[in-house]
C-alpha positions in Angstrom: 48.1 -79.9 79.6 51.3 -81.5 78.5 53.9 -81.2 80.9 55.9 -77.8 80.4 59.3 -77.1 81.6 61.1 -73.9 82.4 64.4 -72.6 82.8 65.4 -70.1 85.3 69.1 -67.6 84.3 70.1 -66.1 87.3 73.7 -64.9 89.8 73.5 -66.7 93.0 71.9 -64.5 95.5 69.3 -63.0 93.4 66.6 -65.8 94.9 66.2 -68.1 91.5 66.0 -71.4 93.4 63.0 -69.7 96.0 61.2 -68.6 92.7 61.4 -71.6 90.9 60.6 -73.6 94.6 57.6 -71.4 94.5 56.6 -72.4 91.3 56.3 -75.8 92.2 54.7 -75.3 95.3 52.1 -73.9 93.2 51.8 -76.8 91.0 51.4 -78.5 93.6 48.6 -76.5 95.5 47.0 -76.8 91.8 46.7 -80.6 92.3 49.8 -80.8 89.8 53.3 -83.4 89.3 56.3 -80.8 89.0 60.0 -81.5 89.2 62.3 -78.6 90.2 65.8 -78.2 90.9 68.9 -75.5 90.9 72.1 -76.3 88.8 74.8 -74.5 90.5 78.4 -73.9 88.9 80.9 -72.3 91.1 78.7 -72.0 94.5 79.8 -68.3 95.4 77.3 -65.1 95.5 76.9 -63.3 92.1 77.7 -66.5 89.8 75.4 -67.6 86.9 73.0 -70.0 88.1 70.2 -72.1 86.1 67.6 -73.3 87.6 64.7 -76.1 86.0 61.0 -76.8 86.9 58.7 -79.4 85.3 54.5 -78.8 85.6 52.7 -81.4 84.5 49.1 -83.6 84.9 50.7 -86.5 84.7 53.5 -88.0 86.6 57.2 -86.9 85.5 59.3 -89.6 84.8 62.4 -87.5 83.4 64.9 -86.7 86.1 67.4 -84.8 83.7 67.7 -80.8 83.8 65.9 -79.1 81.2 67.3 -79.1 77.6 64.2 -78.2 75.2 62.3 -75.5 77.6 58.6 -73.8 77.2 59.5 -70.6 79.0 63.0 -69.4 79.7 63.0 -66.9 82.5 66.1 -64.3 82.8 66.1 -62.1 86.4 69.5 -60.8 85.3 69.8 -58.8 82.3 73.2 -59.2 82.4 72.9 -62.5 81.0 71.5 -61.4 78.0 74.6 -60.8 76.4 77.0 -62.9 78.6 74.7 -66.2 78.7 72.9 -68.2 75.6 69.4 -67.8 77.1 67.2 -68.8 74.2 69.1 -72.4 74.0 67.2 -75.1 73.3 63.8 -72.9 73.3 60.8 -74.6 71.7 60.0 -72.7 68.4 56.6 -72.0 70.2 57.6 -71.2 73.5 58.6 -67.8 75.0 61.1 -66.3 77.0 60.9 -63.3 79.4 63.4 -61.3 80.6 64.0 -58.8 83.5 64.9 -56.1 81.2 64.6 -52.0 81.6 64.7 -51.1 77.8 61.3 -53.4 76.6 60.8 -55.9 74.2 61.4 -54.0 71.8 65.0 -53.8 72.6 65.1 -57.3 74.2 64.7 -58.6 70.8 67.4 -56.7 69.1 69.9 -57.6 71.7 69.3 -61.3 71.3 69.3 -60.9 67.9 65.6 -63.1 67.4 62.4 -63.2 66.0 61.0 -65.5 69.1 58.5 -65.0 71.6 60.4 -62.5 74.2 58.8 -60.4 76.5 60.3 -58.1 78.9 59.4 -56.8 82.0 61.4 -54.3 84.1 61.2 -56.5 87.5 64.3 -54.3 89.4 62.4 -51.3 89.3 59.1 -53.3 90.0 60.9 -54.6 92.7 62.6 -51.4 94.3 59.1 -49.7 94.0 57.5 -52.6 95.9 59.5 -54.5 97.8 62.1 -51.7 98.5 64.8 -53.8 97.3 66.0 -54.9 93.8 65.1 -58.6 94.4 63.4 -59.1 91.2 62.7 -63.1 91.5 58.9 -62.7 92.7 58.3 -60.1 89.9 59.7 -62.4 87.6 57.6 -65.0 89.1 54.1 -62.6 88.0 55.7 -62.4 84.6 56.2 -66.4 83.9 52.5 -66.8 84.5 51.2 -64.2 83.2 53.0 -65.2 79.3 52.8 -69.3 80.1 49.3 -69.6 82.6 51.2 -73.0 83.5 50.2 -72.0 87.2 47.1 -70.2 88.5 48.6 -66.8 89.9 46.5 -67.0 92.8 48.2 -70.1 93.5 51.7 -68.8 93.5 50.3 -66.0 95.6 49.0 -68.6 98.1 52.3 -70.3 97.9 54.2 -67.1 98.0 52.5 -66.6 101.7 53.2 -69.8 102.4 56.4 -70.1 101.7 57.8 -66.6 102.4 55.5 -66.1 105.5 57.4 -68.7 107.5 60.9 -66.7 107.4 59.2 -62.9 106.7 57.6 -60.4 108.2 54.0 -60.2 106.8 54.4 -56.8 105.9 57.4 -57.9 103.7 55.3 -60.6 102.6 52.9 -58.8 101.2 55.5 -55.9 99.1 56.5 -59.6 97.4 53.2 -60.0 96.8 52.7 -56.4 95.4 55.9 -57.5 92.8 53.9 -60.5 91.5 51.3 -58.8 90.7 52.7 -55.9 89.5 54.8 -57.7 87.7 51.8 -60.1 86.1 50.2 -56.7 84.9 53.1 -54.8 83.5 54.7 -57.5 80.9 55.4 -55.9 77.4 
């Protein structure tokens, strides 16, 4: 595998640097070099945030944020309209977007012919976790359309990571989300 890089669109608060720290820890658990990091603008709940991973098989020698991503992943749909999402997107990569209305729609509200998916994480999310933290659905949705991570490796990571702050039981409704998630992209 070459190495692949993703960018995260987010609003503070909505857990884009845990997903993308996720991510890597599954790289990672995988035996894999990854590189990831948040770019925050103003630092206050609810702003747009970006955040970048690298997955590779060899090491990572670039240090700079993503400019020329695989994937783009967008947990607020919001951002659709407000945010350029698909800049810089390789011809042949794909983007996926937590969005209620499908792909269908997706496509005709960023005005493209590209590789978009769309995957209603919020309501994934509320029917799982019991919240609408949509960041580990989205999680289930990037490897599901990019396979750049094993997802029983960013389930194993996901307990890892989530289990030292959360309840199991909570745990586990995250869990649920990936999954879910992984199965229901359009």
């Amino acid at each position: 595998m070459t190495t692949k890089e993703i960018r995260w669109h987010g609003r503070g608060g909505q857990g884009v640097v845990t997903a993308n720290e996720i991510l890597a820890g599954a790289a990672l658990l995988e035996g894999r070099y990854m590189k990831a990091f948040p770019e925050f603008g103003p630092e206050r709940m609810g702003a747009p945030i970006r955040a970048f991973a690298r997955v590779s098989d060899e090491p990572i020698k670039v240090h700079s944020q993503v400019y020329f991503p695989d994937y783009v992943i967008v947990l607020d749909p919001t951002l659709i309209k407000n945010v350029n999402v698909l800049e810089g997107l390789k011809p042949e990569g794909a983007l996926v977007a937590n969005y209620a209305e499908g792909t269908k729609h997706l496509k005709a509200a960023l005005e493209t012919d590209m590789n978009v998916r769309a995957v209603n994480a919020t309501q994934i999310a509320l029917e799982t976790i019991g919240r609408p933290m949509a960041n580990t659905a989205m999680l289930g949705a990037l490897v599901r359309i990019s396979n750049v991570v094993k997802l029983e490796s960013v389930m194993e990571e996901l307990r890892n990571k989530l289990g030292a702050k959360l309840p199991e039981k909570v745990v586990e409704k995250n869990v649920l989300s990936v999954q879910r998630a992984y199965d229901e992209v359009d």
